[in-house]
C-alpha positions as CSV (number, residue, x, y, z in Angstrom):
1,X,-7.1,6.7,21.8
2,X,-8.3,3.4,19.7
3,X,-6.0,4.7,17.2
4,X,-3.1,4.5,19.4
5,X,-3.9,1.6,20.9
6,X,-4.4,-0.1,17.7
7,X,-1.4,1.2,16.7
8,X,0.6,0.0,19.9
9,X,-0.5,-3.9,18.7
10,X,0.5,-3.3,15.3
11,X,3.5,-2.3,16.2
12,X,4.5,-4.6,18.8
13,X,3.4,-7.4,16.3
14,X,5.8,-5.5,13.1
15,X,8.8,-4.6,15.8
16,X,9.3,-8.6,16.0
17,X,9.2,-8.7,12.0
18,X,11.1,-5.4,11.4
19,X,14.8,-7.2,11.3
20,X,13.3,-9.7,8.6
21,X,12.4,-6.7,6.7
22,X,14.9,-5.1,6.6
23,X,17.1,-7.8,5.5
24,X,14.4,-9.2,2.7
25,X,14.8,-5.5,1.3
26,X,18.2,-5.7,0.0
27,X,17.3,-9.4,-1.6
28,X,13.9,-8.4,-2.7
29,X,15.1,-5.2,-4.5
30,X,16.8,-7.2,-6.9
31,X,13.5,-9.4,-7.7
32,X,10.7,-6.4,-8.1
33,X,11.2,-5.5,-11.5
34,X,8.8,-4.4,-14.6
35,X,7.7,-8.0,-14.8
36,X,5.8,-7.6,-11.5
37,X,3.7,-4.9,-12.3
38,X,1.1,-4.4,-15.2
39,X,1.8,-1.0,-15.6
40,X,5.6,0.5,-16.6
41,X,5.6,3.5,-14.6
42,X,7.4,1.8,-11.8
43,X,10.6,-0.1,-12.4
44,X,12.2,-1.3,-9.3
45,X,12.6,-1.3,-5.3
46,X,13.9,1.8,-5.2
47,X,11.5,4.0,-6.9
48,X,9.7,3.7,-3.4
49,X,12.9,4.0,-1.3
50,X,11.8,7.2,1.3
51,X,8.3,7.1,0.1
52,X,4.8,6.5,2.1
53,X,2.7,4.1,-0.2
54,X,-0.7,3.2,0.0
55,X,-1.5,-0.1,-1.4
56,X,-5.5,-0.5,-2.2
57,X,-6.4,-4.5,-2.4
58,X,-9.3,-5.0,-4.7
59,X,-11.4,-7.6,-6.8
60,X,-13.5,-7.2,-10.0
61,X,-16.1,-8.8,-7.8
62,X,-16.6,-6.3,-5.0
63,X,-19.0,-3.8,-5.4
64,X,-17.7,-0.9,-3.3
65,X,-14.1,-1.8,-4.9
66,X,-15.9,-0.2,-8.3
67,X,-17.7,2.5,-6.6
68,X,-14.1,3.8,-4.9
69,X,-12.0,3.7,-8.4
70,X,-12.8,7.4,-9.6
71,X,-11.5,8.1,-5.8
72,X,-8.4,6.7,-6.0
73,X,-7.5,8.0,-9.3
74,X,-8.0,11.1,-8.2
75,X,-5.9,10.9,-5.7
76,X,-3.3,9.6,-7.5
77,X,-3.5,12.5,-10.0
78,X,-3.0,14.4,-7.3
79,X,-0.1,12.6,-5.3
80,X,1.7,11.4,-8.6
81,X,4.5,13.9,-8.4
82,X,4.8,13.6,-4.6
83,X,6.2,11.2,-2.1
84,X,3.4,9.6,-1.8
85,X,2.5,6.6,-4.2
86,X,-0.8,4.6,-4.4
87,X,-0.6,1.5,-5.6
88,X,-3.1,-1.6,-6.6
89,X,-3.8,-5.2,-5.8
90,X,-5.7,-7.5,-7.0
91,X,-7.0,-9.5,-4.0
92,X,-7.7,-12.6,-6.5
93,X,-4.3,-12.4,-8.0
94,X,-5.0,-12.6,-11.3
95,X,-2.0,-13.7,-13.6
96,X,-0.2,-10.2,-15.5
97,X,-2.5,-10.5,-19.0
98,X,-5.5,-10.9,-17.5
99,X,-5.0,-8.0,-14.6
100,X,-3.9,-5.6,-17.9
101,X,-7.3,-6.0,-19.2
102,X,-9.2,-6.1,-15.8
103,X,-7.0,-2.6,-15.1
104,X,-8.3,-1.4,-18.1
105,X,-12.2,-2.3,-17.7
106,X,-12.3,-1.2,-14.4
107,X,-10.5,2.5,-15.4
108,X,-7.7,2.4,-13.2
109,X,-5.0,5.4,-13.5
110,X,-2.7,4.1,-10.8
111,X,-0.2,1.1,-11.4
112,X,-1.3,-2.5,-10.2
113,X,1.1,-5.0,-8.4
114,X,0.5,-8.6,-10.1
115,X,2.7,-9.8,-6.7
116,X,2.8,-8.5,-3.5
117,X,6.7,-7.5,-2.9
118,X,8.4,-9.7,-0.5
119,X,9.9,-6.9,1.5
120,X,6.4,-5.7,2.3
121,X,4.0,-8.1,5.2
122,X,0.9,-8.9,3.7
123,X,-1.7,-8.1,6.0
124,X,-4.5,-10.5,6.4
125,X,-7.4,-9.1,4.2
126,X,-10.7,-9.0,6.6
127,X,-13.2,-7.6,3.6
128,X,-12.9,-5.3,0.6
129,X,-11.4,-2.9,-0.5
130,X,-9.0,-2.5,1.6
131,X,-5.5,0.1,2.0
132,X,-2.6,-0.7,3.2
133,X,-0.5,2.6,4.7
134,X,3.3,1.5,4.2
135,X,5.6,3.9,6.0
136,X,9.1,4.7,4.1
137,X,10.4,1.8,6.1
138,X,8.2,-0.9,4.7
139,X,6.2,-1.2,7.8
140,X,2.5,-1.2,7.9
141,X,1.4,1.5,9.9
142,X,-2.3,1.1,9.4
143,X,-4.6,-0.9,7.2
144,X,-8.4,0.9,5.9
145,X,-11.4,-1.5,5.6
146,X,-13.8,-0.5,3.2
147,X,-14.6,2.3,0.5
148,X,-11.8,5.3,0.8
149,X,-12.5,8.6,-0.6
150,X,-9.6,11.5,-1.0
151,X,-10.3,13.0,1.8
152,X,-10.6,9.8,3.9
153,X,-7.1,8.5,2.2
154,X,-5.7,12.2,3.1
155,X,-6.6,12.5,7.0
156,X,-5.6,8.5,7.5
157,X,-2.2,9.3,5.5
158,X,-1.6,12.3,8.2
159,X,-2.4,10.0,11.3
160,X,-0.2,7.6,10.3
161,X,2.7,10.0,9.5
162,X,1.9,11.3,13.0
163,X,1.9,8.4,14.7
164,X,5.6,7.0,12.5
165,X,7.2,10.6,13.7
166,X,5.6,9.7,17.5
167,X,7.1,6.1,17.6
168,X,10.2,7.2,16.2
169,X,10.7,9.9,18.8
170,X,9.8,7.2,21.2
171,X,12.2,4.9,19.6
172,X,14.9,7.2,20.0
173,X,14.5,8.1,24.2
């Protein structure tokens, strides 16, 4: 029930933004590119186009943000051929160089946005770490405080598919 409720908020806040979005994507397509991210694996917009991403905020200072790592790669090992894509964030934005060598000392697998793309609301960061769920639409369907594991990232990504496919079917009566 808080679940739903929470999501009802979120959603009534993100319906009012969801026009905006939808017209930053086309313009913010062209302006992602490999220069945004410290790791080649993604190239543009469109790799995510129909995709549910999880977007982990992080900083070299926060403790639990360490202890989750091994986590995350793990289940982005295990998610990297699906429709599913975890991404990073550095919650100190760090300029590209020096988030490629903080990337590498902390042993992330996963790629690392050195911006946050336009066509996605940032949400307001209320501790660390934190996940982001980003539906194939670009909306935020829920945001995780605190240290994830797989099969906390797993049962939160299935909620919020739920509650995209209940809204929609709402949407559509």
């Amino acid at each position: 029930m808080i679940f739903y409720v929470k999501y009802l908020l979120l959603t009534a806040t993100l319906m009012s933004t969801a026009s905006l979005l939808t017209a930053c994507d086309s313009a913010s397509s062209a302006s992602l590119k490999n220069d945004d991210l410290t790791s080649n694996d993604v190239t543009s917009n469109n790799y995510w186009a129909g995709q549910w991403r999880l977007v982990n905020i992080w900083a070299e200072w926060c403790k639990p943000c360490w202890k989750e790592i091994p986590e995350l790669n793990q289940f982005y090992a295990a998610q990297k051929d699906s429709d599913i894509k975890l991404l990073g964030f550095n919650f100190d934005e760090l300029e590209h160089e020096e988030l490629v060598v903080l990337k590498e000392k902390m042993s992330i697998d996963f790629p690392v946005l050195s911006q946050w793309p336009a066509v996605w609301t940032k949400p307001d960061v209320m501790g660390l770490p934190a996940t982001v769920i980003i539906a194939p639409d670009n909306i935020i369907i829920d945001v995780l405080w605190g240290e994830q594991t797989v099969e906390s990232l797993n049962v939160a990504l299935e909620k919020a598919k739920q509650v995209a496919k209940d809204n929609l079917e709402l949407l559509a009566k």
